[in-house]
C-alpha positions in Angstrom: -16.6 -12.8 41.5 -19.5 -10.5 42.7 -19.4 -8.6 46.4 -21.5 -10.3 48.5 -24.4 -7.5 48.5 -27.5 -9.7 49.6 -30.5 -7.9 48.3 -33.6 -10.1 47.4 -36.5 -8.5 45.7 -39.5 -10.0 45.9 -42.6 -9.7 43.2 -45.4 -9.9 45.4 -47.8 -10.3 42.0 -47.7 -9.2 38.5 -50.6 -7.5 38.9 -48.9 -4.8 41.4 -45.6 -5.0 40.2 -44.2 -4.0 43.3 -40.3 -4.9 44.2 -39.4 -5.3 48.2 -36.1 -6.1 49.7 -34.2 -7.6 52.7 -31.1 -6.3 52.9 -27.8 -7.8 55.0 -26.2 -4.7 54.6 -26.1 -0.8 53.9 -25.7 -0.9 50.1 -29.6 -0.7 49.9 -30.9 0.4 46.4 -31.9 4.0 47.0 -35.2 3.9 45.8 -36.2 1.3 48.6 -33.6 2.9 51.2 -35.8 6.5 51.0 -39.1 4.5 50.9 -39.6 5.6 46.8 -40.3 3.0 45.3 -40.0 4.7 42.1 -37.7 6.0 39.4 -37.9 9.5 41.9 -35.5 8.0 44.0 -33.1 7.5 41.4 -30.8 11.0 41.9 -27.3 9.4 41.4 -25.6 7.6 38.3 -24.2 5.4 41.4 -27.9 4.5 42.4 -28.8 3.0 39.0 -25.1 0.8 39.3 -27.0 -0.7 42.4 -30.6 -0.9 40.8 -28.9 -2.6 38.4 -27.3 -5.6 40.9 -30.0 -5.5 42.6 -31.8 -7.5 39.2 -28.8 -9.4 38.8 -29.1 -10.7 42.0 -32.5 -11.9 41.1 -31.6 -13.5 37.9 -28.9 -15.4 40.2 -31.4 -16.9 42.5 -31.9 -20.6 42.8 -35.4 -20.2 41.0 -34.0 -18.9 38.3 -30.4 -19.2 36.5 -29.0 -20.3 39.5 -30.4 -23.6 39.1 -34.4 -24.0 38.4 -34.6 -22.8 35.1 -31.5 -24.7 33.7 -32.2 -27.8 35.3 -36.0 -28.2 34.5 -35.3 -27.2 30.3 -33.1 -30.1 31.2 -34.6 -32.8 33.0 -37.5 -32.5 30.1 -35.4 -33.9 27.3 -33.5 -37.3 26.9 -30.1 -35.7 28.4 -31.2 -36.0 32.3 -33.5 -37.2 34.4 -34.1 -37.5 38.1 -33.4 -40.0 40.2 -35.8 -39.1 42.9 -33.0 -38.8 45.8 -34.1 -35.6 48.1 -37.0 -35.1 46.0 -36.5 -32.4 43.4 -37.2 -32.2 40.0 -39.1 -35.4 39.8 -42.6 -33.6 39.2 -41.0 -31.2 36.6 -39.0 -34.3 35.0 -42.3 -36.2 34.0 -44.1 -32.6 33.1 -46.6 -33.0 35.9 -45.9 -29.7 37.1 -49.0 -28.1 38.8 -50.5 -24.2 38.7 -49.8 -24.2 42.2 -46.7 -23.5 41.3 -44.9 -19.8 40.6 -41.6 -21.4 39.0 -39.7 -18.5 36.9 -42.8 -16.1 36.7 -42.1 -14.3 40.2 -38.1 -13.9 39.7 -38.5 -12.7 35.9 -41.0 -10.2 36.4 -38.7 -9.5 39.9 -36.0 -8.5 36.8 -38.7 -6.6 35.1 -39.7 -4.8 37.6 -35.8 -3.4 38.2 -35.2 -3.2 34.9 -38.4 -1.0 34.3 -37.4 1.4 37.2 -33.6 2.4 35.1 -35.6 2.5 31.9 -38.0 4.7 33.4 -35.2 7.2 34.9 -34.4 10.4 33.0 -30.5 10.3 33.3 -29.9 13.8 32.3 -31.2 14.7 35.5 -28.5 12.8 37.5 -25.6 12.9 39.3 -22.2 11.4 38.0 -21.2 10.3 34.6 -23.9 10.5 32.3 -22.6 8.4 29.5 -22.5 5.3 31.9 -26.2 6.1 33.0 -26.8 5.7 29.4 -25.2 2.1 29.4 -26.7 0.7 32.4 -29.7 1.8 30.5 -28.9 -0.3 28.0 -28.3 -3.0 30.1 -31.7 -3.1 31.5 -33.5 -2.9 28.5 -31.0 -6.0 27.7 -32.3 -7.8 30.8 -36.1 -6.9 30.3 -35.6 -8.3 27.2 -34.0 -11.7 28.3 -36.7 -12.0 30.9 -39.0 -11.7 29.0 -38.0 -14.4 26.7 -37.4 -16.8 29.5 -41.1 -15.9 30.5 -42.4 -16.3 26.4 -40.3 -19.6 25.8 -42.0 -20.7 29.1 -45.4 -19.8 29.4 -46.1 -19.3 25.5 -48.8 -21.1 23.7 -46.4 -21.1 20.5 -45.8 -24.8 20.6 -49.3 -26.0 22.1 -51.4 -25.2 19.4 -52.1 -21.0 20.4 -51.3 -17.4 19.9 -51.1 -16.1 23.5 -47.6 -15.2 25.3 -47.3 -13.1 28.0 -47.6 -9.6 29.6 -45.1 -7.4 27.8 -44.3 -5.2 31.3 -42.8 -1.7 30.0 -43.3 0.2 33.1 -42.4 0.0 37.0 -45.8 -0.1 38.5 -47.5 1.7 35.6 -50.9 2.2 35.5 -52.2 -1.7 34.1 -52.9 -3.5 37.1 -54.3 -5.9 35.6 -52.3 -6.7 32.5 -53.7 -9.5 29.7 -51.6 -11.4 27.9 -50.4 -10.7 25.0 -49.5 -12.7 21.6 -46.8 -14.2 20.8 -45.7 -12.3 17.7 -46.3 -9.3 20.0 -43.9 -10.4 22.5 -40.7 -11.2 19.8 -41.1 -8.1 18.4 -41.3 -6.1 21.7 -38.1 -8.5 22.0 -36.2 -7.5 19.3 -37.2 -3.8 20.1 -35.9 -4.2 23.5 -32.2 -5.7 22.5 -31.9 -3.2 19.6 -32.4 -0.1 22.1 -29.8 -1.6 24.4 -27.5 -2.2 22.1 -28.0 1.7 20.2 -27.7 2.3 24.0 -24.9 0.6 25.7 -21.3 1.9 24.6 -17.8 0.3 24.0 -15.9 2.3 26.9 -17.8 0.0 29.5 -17.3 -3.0 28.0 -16.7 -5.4 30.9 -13.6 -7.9 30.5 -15.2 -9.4 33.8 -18.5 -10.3 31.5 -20.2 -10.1 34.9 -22.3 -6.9 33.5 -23.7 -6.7 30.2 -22.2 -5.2 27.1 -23.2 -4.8 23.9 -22.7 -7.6 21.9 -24.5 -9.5 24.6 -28.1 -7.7 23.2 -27.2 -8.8 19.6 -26.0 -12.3 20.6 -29.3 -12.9 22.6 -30.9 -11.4 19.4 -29.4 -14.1 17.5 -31.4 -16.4 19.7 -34.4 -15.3 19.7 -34.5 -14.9 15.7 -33.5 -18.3 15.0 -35.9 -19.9 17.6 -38.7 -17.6 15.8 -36.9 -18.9 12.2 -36.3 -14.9 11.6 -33.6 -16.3 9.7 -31.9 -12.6 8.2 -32.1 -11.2 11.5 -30.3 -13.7 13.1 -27.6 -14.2 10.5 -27.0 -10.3 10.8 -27.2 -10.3 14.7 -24.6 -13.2 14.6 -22.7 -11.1 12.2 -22.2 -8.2 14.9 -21.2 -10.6 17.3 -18.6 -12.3 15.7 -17.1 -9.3 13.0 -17.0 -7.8 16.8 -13.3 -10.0 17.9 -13.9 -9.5 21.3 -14.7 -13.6 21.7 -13.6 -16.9 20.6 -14.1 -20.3 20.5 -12.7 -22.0 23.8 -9.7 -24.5 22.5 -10.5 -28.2 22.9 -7.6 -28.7 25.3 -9.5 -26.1 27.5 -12.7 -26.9 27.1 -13.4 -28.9 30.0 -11.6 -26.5 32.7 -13.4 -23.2 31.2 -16.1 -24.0 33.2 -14.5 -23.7 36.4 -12.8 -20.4 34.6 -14.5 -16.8 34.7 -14.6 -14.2 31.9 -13.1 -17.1 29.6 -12.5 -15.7 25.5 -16.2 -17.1 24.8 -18.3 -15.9 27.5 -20.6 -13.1 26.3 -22.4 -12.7 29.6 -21.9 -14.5 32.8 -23.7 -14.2 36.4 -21.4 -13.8 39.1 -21.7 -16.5 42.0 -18.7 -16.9 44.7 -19.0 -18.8 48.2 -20.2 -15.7 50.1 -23.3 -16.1 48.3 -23.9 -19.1 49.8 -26.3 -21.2 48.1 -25.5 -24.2 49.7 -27.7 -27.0 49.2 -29.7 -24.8 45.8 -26.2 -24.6 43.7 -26.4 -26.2 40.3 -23.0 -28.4 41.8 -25.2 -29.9 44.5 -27.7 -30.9 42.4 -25.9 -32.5 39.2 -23.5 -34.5 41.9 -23.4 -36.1 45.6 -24.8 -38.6 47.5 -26.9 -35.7 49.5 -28.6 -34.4 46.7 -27.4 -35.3 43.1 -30.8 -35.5 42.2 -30.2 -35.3 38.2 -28.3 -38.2 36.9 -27.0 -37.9 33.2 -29.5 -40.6 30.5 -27.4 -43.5 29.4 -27.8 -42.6 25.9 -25.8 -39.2 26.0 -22.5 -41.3 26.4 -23.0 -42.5 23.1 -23.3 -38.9 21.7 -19.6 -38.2 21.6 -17.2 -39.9 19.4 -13.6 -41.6 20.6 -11.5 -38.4 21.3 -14.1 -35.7 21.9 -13.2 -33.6 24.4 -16.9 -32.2 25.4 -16.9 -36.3 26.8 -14.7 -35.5 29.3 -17.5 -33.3 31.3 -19.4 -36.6 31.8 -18.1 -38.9 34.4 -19.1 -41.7 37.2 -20.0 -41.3 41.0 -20.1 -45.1 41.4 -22.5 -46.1 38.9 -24.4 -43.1 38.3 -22.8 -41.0 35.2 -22.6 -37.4 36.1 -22.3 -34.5 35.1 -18.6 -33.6 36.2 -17.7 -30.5 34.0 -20.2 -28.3 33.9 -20.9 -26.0 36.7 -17.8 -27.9 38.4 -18.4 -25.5 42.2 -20.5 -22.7 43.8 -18.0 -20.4 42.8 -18.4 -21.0 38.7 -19.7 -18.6 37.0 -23.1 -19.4 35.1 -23.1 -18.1 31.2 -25.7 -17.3 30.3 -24.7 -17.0 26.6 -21.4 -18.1 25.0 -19.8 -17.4 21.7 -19.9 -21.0 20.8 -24.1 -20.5 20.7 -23.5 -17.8 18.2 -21.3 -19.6 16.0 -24.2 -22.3 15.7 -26.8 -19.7 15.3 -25.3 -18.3 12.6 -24.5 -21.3 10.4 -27.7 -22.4 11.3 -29.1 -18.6 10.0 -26.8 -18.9 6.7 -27.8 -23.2 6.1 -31.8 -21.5 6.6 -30.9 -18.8 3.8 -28.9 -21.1 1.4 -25.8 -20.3 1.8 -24.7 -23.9 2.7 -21.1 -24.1 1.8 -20.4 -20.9 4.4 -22.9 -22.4 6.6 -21.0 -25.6 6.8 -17.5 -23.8 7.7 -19.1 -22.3 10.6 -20.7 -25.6 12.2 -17.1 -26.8 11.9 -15.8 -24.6 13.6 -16.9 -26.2 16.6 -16.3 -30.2 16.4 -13.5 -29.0 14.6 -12.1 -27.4 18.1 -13.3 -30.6 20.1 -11.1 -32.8 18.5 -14.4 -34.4 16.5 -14.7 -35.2 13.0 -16.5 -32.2 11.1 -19.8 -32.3 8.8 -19.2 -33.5 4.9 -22.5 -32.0 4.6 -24.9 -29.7 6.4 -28.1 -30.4 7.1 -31.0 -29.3 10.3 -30.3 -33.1 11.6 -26.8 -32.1 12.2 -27.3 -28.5 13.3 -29.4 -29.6 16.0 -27.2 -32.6 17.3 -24.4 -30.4 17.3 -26.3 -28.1 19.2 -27.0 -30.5 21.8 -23.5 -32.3 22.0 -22.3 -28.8 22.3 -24.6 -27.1 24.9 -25.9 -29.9 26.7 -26.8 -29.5 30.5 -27.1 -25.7 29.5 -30.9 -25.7 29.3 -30.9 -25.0 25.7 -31.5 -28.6 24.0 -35.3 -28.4 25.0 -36.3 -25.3 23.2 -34.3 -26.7 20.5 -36.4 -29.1 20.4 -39.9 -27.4 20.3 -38.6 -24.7 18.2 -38.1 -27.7 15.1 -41.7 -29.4 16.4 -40.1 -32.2 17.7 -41.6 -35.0 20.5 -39.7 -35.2 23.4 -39.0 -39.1 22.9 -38.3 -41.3 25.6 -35.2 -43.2 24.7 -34.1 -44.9 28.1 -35.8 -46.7 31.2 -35.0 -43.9 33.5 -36.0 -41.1 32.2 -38.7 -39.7 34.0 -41.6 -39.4 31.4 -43.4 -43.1 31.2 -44.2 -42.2 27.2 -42.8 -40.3 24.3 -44.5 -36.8 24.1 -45.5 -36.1 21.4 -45.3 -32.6 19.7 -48.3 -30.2 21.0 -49.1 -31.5 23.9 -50.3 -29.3 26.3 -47.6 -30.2 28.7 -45.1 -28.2 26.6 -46.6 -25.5 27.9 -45.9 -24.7 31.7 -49.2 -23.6 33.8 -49.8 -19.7 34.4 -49.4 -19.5 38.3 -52.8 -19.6 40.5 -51.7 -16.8 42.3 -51.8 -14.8 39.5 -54.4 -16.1 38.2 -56.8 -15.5 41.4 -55.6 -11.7 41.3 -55.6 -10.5 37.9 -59.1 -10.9 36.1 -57.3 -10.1 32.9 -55.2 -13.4 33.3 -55.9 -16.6 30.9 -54.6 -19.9 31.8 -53.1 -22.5 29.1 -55.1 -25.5 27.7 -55.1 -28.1 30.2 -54.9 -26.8 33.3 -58.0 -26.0 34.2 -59.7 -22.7 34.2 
């Protein structure tokens, strides 16, 4: 669990880049504590250690992996949908989301911004142990990188019909106010630039058995990601390769599938964000909103119960509260840990990677490996049908399943009465992108909007 160090940044705009704080305590990030909000006020090794948090604690917010990000990539596919009860998530559960909204833009470019602030710090000029300068550099260009992604998979045109992405930010408050948009094929390869730095970058004598920080293998697993939802098929088979050749993770036994949830630093976890009760996020935690007559906004569809086959233990994370089925397993208190990437996720990338390249018979022992540990039957044959299902059955309410689906061109189908959506949506609607924010819009000239919403 993380120390209770309440620092929240706020990006007032993209446009100005600029990172502010309210802090509960001393432990202020030095740059803001001697009013330099720059990499000048970096002087200590110890400094960038807090920089570093203090994005950490961003990524944790309840706008971003601590609930709004997982939970909308899930209430827009047949796995959830939202029952209306406080409120929340309806909107974004039938994709009527308005530009009135900032969703994830402020918090990632909040990460950025942090991020851009330790890349931006000459470490030989510090203080302390220089070789772990070095790896918290790493990490940030690990984080930029995953923010960025979130911000691409998000905001992209890739999957409504355009080329644009999003600004590529490389410095802390550099000299591009007003920065345009940039493509999409632009964005992946700044990236893949990104998570090979941090992982020439980050070393092996700070690998963290907590997984609350990042190591290594966590910029090659997220590589692994973004190559197969690109279909850079080689690059994720070798990215995978690292990761696994690596024996630093495993796949989670069936018998403890279901409690590893509630477990931190488990053999599969790659990188998790640190949550415990003194952060307090009370009514915002992922538990209040999956569960509870208070909130329990996002009810499981009917049809995932008949995903799972008589024995599977990934079934057991589903379960009733009266009549509503639930999920039970998954983000189980306010004091789980959220993963942000497991080993499991790697395994399927990579047989997906080797299936892509033709190499179906090794392809097919991997994507056993994991029904094979949940006490399911395993593939006589592999084909993208079953990659993907197993995918979902797999990762389900962890807000993967919906770029899965874009990423192989697929509708987003409306299967049962109460999912939110009243029709199928078909692949290419605007919709599947989310709107560029109006505030950012109404301060950077620069800035284009997606189709649909208005200009």
């Amino acid at each position: 669990m993380k120390k209770n160090i309440k620092k929240y940044f706020k990006v007032l705009l993209l446009s100005s880049i600029v990172v502010s704080t309210s802090c509960m305590n001393d432990d202020l990030e030095p740059s803001l504590r001697q009013q330099k909000q720059s990499e000048e006020g970096v002087l200590l090794v110890s400094d960038m250690e807090v920089i570093f948090k203090g994005a950490l604690n961003r990524l944790t917010s309840s706008g971003y992996y601590g609930r709004d990000y997982l939970v909308t990539n899930e209430v827009r596919t047949p796995n959830t949908f939202s029952n209306g009860n406080s409120g929340r998530f309806s909107t974004e559960a039938a994709f009527e989301y308005l530009p009135s909204s900032t969703y994830i833009w402020d918090n990632a470019y909040g990460v950025i911004a942090n991020a851009n602030i330790l890349i931006g710090t000459d470490v030989s000029t510090l203080e302390g142990d220089l070789d772990y300068g070095q790896h918290i550099q790493g990490q940030a260009y690990a984080i930029r990188a995953l923010a960025h992604l979130d911000l691409l998979l998000t905001y992209g045109q890739q999957n409504v019909g355009g080329d644009l992405g999003v600004p590529y930010i490389k410095e802390f408050k550099g000299d591009d106010l007003i920065p345009a948009r940039e493509t999409v094929d632009s964005n992946v390869q700044d990236i893949m630039t990104d998570l090979q730095t941090a992982f020439d970058l980050m070393l092996e004598d700070y690998y963290d058995e907590s997984k609350e920080t990042v190591n290594k293998y966590f910029a090659k697993a997220l590589e692994s990601r973004v190559a197969i939802y690109f279909e850079m098929w080689a690059e994720a088979r070798d990215a995978a390769e690292i990761v696994i050749n690596s024996g630093n993770f495993s796949i989670v036994p069936g018998e403890d599938y279901v409690a590893s949830f509630g477990q931190d630093g488990g053999s599969n976890s790659i990188f998790e964000l640190a949550f415990s009760l003194t952060d307090n996020p009370g009514s915002d935690a992922l538990e209040f909103i999956y569960r509870g007559g208070t909130y329990g906004d996002i009810e499981v569809a009917p049809n995932v119960i008949d995903l799972y086959e008589d024995g599977d233990v990934r079934a057991d994370i589903l379960g009733y509260e009266g009549d509503q089925l639930r999920n039970i397993g998954k983000y189980p208190d306010r004091e789980a840990n959220v993963i942000v990437i497991r080993y499991e996720e790697v395994v399927l990338n990579y047989a997906e990677a080797l299936f892509e390249l033709g190499q179906n018979e090794l392809a097919l022992d991997y994507l056993n490996m994991i029904p094979e540990s949940r006490n399911a039957d395993s593939y006589s044959e592999i084909t993208k049908t079953n990659l993907i299902e197993e995918r979902r059955e797999e990762l389900i309410f962890e807000g993967l399943y919906y770029w899965d689906l874009l990423r192989t061109e697929s509708d987003i189908e409306k299967i049962d009465l109460e999912q939110n959506i009243s029709e199928t949506i078909l692949y290419g609607d605007f919709r599947l992108a989310y709107p560029i924010p109006l505030d950012e819009l109404d301060a950077n000239s620069n800035m284009v909007q997606n189709p649909g919403y208005g200009s």
